[in-house]
C-alpha positions as CSV (number, residue, x, y, z in Angstrom):
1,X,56.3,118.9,71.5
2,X,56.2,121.9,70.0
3,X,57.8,123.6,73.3
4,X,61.1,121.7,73.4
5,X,61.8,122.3,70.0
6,X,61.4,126.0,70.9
7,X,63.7,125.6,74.1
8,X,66.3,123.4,71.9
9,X,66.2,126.4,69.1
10,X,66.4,128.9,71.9
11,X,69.7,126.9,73.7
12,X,71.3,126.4,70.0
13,X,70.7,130.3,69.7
14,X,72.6,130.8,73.3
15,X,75.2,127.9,72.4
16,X,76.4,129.5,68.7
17,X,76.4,133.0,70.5
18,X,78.8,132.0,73.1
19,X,80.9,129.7,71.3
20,X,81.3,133.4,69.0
21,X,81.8,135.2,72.2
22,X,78.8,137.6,71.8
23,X,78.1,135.8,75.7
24,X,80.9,135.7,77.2
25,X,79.3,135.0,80.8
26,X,78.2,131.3,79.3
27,X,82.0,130.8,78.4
28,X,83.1,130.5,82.0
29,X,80.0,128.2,83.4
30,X,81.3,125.0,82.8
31,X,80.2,121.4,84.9
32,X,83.3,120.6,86.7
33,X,83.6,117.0,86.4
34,X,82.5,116.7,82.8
35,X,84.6,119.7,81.3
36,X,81.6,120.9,79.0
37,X,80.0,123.9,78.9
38,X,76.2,124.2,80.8
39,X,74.9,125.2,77.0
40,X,76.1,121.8,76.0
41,X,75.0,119.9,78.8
42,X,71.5,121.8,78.3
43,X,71.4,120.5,75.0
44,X,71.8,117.8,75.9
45,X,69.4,117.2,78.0
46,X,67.0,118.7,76.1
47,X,67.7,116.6,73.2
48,X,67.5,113.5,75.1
49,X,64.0,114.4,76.6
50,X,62.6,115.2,73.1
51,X,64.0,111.7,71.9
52,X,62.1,109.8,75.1
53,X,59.2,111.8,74.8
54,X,59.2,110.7,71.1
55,X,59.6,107.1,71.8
56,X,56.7,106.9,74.6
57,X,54.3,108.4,71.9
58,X,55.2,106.1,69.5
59,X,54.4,102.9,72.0
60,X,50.8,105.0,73.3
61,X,50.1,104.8,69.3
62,X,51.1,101.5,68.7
63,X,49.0,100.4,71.8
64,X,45.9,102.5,70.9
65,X,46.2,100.5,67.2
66,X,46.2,97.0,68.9
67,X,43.6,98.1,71.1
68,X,41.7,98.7,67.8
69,X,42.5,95.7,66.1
70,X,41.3,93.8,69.3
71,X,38.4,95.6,69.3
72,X,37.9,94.6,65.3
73,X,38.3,91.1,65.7
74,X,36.3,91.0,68.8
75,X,33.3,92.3,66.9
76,X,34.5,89.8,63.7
77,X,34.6,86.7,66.1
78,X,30.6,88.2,67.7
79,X,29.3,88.4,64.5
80,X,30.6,84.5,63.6
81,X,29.5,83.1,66.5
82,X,25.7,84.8,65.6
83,X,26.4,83.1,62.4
84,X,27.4,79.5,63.5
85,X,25.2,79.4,66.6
């Protein structure tokens, strides 16, 4: 995780310094169809990816916590049958 946030912080970097024309070279790439800059399309991207990453950890955690909880009740529902039977 902590990578992409370096490669987003390093394509803001390059982004701000050729809207300011420090890199003027990044000025004339643009995507033909979509009339945007490749810094802004690489953002993009980039952002996107961090969010899907994101949500695919968060449903691996919430499946490792009902895994738990299965686990739990499975041992609750042992120990009451010992206790019935």
């Amino acid at each position: 995780m902590i990578v992409w946030v370096v490669i987003l912080t390093v394509l803001a970097v390059l982004s701000y310094l050729s809207d300011i024309g420090v890199l003027t070279f990044l000025q004339n790439l643009r995507i033909p169809f979509l009339n945007a800059s490749i810094m802004s399309i690489l953002l993009l991207l980039c952002a996107a990816a961090m969010l899907i990453r994101v949500l695919v950890k968060m449903k691996q955690r919430e499946k490792e916590l009902l895994g738990t909880k299965i686990t739990a009740l499975e041992k609750e529902l042992q120990a009451f049958k010992e206790k019935v039977g």
